[in-house]
N, C-alpha and C positions, 0 to 999 in steps of 0.2 A: 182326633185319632191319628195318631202317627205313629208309624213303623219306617225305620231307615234302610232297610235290605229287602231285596225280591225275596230272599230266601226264608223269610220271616213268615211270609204271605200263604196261604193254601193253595199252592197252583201244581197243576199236574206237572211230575216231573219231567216230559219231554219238553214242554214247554217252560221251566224252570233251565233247566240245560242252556235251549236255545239262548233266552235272554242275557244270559250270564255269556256265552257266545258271540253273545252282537255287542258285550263291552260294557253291558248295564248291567251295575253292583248295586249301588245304591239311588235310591226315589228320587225323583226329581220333587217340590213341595206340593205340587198341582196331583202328583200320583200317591205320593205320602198322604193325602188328606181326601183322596176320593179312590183310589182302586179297595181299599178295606169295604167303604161303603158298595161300591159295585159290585164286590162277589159276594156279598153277602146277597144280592138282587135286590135291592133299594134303589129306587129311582134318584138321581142325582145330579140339582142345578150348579154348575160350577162356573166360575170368573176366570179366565185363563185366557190369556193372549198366544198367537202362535209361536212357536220355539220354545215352550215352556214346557214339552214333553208329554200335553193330555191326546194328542193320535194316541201312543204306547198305552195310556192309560185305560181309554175306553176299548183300544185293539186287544190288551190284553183280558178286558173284561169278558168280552165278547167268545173270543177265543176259548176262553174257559167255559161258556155254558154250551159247546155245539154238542149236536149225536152226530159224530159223520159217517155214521150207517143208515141216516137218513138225506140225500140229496134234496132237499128241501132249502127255501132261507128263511135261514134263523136269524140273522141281522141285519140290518139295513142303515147305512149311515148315509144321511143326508147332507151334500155341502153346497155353499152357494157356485163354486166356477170349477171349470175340467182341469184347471192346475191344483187346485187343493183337492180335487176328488182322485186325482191321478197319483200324488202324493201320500195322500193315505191309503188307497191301496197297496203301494210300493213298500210304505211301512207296515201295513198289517201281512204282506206276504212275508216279508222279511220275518218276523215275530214269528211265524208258522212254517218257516222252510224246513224244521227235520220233524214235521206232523204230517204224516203223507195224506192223501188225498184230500183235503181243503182245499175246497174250488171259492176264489175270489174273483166278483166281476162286476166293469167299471161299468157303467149305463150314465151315459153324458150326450149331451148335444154335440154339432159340429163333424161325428163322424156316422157311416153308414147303421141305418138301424136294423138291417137284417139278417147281419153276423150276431150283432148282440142277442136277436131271438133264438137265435141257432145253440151260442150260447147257454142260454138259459133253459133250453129244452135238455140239452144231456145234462143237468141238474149241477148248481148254485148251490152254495152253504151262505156267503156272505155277500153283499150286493155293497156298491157307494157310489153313489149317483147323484145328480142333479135335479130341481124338482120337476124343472119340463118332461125332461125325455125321463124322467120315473114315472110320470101320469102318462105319457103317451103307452109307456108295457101295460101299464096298471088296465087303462082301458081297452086295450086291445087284447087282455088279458094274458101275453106272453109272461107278465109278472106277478105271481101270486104270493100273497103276505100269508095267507091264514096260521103256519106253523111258525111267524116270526115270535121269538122269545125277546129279542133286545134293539129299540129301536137307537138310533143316535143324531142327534141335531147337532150340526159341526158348527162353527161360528155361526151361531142363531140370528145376532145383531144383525150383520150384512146380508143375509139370508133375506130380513125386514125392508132394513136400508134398499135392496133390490126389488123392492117388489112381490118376494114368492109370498106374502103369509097365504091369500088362497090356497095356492099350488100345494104349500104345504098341509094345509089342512084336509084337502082331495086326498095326498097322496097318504094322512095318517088315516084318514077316514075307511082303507081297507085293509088297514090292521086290525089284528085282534084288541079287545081291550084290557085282558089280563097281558101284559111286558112289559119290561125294564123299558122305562125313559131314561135316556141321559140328554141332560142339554148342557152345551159348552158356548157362552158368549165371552167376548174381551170384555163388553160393557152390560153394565146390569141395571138397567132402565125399566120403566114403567112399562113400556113393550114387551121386553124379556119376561116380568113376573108375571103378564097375564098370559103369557105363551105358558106358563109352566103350570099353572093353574088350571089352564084348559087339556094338557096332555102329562100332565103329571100325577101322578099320585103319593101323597105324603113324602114329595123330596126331602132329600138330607141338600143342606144347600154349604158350598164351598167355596170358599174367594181366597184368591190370592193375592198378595200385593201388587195392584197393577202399578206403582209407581217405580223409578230408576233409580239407582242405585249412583250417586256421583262419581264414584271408582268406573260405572261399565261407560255410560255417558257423557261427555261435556257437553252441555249446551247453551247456544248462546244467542243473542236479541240484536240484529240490527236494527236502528231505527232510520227510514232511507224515505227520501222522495217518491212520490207516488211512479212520476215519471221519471226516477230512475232506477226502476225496479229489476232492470235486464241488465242494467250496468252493472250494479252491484251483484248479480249474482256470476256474472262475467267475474266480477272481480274472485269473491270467493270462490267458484271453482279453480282459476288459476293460480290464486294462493296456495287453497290447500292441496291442488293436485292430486285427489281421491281414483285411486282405481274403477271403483264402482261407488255411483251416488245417483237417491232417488230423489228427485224432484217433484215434492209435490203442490198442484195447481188443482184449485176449487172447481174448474168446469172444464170440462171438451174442448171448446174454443180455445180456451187461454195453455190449455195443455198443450195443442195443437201449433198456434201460435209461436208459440217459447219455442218449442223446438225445431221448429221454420229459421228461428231466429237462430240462436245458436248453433245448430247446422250451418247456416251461411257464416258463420264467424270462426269456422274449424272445428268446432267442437264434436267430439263422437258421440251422437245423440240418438235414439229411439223412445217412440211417442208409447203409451198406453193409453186407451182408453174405451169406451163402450159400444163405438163403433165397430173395431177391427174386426172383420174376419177371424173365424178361428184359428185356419193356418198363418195368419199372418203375425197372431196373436204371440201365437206355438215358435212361429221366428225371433220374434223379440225377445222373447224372454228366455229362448238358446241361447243368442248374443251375449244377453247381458250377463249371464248366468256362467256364459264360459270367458266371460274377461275380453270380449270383441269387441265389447259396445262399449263405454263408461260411464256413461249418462241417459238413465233411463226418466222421461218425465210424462208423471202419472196423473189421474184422479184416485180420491179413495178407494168407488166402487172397482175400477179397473182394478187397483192393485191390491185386489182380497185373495188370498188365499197366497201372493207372492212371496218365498222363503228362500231368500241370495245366502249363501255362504259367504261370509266375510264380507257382508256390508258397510264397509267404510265410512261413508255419512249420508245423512239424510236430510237433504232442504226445503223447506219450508217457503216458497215462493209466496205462495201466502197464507196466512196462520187459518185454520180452520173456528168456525163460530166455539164447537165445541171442544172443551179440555179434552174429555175424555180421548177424542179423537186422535189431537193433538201428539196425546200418551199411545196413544197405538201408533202413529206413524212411527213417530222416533223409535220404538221400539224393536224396530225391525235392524238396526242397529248397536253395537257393541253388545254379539252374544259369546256363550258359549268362554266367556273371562276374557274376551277383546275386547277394546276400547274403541267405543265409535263415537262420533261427532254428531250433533243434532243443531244444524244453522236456520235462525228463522229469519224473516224480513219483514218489516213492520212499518207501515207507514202510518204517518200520526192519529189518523183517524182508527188506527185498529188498533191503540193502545187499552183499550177495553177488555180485546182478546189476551193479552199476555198478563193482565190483571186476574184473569179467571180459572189464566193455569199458572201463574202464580198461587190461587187459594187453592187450587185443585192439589196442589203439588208440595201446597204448607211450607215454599220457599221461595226469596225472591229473586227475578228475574236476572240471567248476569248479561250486562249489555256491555258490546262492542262497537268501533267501528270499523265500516270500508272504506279503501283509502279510492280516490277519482281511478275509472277503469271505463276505457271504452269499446263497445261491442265493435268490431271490425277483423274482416274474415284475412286469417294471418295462421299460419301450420303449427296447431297445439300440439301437445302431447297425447301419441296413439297409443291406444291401448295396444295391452302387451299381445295377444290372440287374433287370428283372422280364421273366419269361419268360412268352412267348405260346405255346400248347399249337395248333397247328395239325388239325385230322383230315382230313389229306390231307398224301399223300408222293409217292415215287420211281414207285409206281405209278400215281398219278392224272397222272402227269408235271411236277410240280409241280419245280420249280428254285429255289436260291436267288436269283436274281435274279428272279424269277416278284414273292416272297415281297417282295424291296426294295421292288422297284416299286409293287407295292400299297402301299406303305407311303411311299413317297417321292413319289410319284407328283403333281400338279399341287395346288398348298397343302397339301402333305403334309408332315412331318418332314423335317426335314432330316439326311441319310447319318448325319450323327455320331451321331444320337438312335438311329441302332440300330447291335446289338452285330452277336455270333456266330449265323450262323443255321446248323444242323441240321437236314435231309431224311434221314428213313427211309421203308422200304414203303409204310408208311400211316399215318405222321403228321409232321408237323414241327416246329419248335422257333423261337422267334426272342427274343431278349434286346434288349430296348427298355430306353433309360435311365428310373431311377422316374419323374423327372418330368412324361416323355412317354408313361405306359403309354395312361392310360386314353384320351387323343386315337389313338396306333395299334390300342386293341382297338376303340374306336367306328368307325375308317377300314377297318379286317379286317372288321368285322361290316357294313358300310356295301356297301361295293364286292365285289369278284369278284377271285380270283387265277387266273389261267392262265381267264380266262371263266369259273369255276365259281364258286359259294357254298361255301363250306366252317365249319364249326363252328368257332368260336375261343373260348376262354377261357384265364385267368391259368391257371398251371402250377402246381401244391399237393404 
């Protein structure tokens, strides 16, 4: 079932308007071949990786079945981490901005839970949350399902991969049984079909090609000594000189590690992984995301839900067991008809693995090599952005134009000199070009934002 235009679709015309509004004419394939099945209310297991446009698909589904004469929730979307749950939010409000009173609210770990009840007392239409702190309302009963019409399980896989499937069974377990299931994984495993089996009823099921396209991707196979596994990736980052590049490492330790290492060798590096703190979390992926940082290196589970604009390349420190996996990393690169790079490193014993995404991928492998590079701490190339740490946010009432202004404000920088700014609870974010830091941190520590003083220093 395929339709190329929103305009095609039965959707209420204020919400027809907006869409067309926010720049989207025609379907992405993932919405072409599952929003028809959604509004009709058919439940709906679909293959879709992130950036492929299914938020819009199931926001817009959702969106179309509320009564919001009823303050009730009517949806619930489930994700595994408070970056993808934050994100889909931010897209389903967008999608609803000229639909007046649609109330959307995040329910996540990491931040205070007593606003959130507060919340959800003066009445919720749409909820997306995480499954811990959704079972903590659930049982303390600040969060009530019984009028949900459409439920949504946002990358299922990693949801698994994590740990939740109890949590998520608890947390479907006080829904109704007559609603729309939608389930969305990248990968479609023996896991996923009994998930769907157990909270689905008669899906319509939908895949999309998880494979790259040679035009958006290059990618390529070193094959390298065990024990020169940090040399070579020394080398290739300083080859290819990527603005932003994810590094991904099989375990914590070795995540941790690596970036120990190249830290001390110059490189602008931050760790991810399933240790960090929240806010320390919420710093890192500021960094990276405003061009401060240029080297982010991950594990899988840490880097779910992560969506960089203009992701340059992504390496492979070491090849994961599984393809499919594999296909999800790289993918987080060359979108939206940019060209990204996919560098793996392979030492002899792991030639098995690029054997499997080789068949996975129905092509063979293009192998390169690194020329001798040695790790040693020498002043690389800084990323373009330096990021201002703010201690004051969402709560001090603080806004990103609060933040411009201060900073643009009469002989002040000029718009371009700053980046990406970031408002949370209680603190902010703003990415100022290097050359103009230390005139915006002397103008922040000088003046007043929103009338206040607030503590400012560079971000570490």
């Amino acid at each position: 079932m395929n339709t190329a235009e929103f305009s095609a679709l039965p959707l209420k015309p204020a919400l027809l308007d907006n869409i067309e509004s926010l720049g989207y004419s025609k379907l992405t394939p993932i919405q072409a071949e599952s929003l028809p099945h959604i509004l009709e209310g058919k439940d709906v297991i679909a293959q879709a990786k992130t950036g492929s446009g299914k938020t819009a698909a199931f926001g817009i589904g959702l969106l179309s079945r509320l009564d919001l004469s009823s303050f009730r929730v009517q949806a619930l979307v489930v994700c595994p981490t408070r970056e993808l749950a934050d994100q889909v939010c931010k897209e389903i409000r967008r999608l609803a901005r000229f639909t007046q009173n649609i109330k959307v609210q995040a329910l996540c770990g990491g931040v205070p839970f007593g606003p959130q009840v507060g919340s959800l007392e003066h009445g919720v239409h749409i909820v997306v949350g995480t499954p811990g702190r959704l079972q903590e309302h659930l049982r303390k009963g600040s969060l009530r399902l019984s009028n949900l019409k459409v439920l949504v399980l946002d990358e299922a896989d990693r949801m698994l991969d994590m740990g939740f499937e109890d949590a998520i069974s608890d947390v479907i377990s006080y829904a109704p049984n007559h609603r729309q299931t939608l389930l969305f994984s990248a990968t479609y495993s023996d896991p996923i079909r009994e998930m769907s089996r157990h909270y689905q009823y008669k899906p319509v099921t939908v895949s999309i090609e998880a494979h790259h396209h040679d035009s958006d991707i290059e990618q390529r196979f070193y094959q390298i000594e065990k024990a020169g596994r940090a040399n070579a990736l020394g080398y290739l980052l300083a080859y290819h000189r990527p603005e932003s590049t994810v590094v991904f490492c099989n375990t914590k330790k070795d995540c941790q590690n690596l970036a120990n290492e190249l830290e001390s060798s110059g490189f602008s590096v931050q760790c991810l992984h399933g240790d960090l703190e929240q806010k320390d979390r919420d710093k890192v992926l500021v960094r990276f995301a405003n061009k401060s940082c240029s080297i982010l290196v991950a594990t899988d589970v840490a880097a779910r839900g992560l969506d960089i604009k203009d992701l340059q390349a992504v390496i492979n420190y070491e090849l994961p067991w599984d393809p499919e996996v594999y296909v999800h990393r790289i993918g987080r690169t060359g979108r939206a008809g940019k060209k990204g790079l996919a560098l793996s490193l392979c030492a002899q014993q792991e030639t098995s693995r690029v054997k499997a995404i080789e068949d996975y991928q129905n092509k063979p492998a293009i192998w390169d090599e690194v020329a001798p590079f040695q790790m040693k701490h020498e002043h690389r190339f800084a990323p373009p952005m330096v990021t201002l740490h703010i201690d004051g946010g969402r709560k001090h009432k603080v806004r990103p134009g609060d933040i411009l202004g201060a900073l643009t404000g009469e002989a002040g920088l000029a718009g371009s000199e700053v980046g990406k700014i970031d408002i949370f609870d209680l603190q902010s974010f703003v990415a100022v070009q290097r050359g103009s830091v230390e005139r915006a941190l002397a103008r922040l520590k000088a003046g007043k934002i929103k009338g206040r003083s607030f503590k400012v220093r560079k971000a570490s």
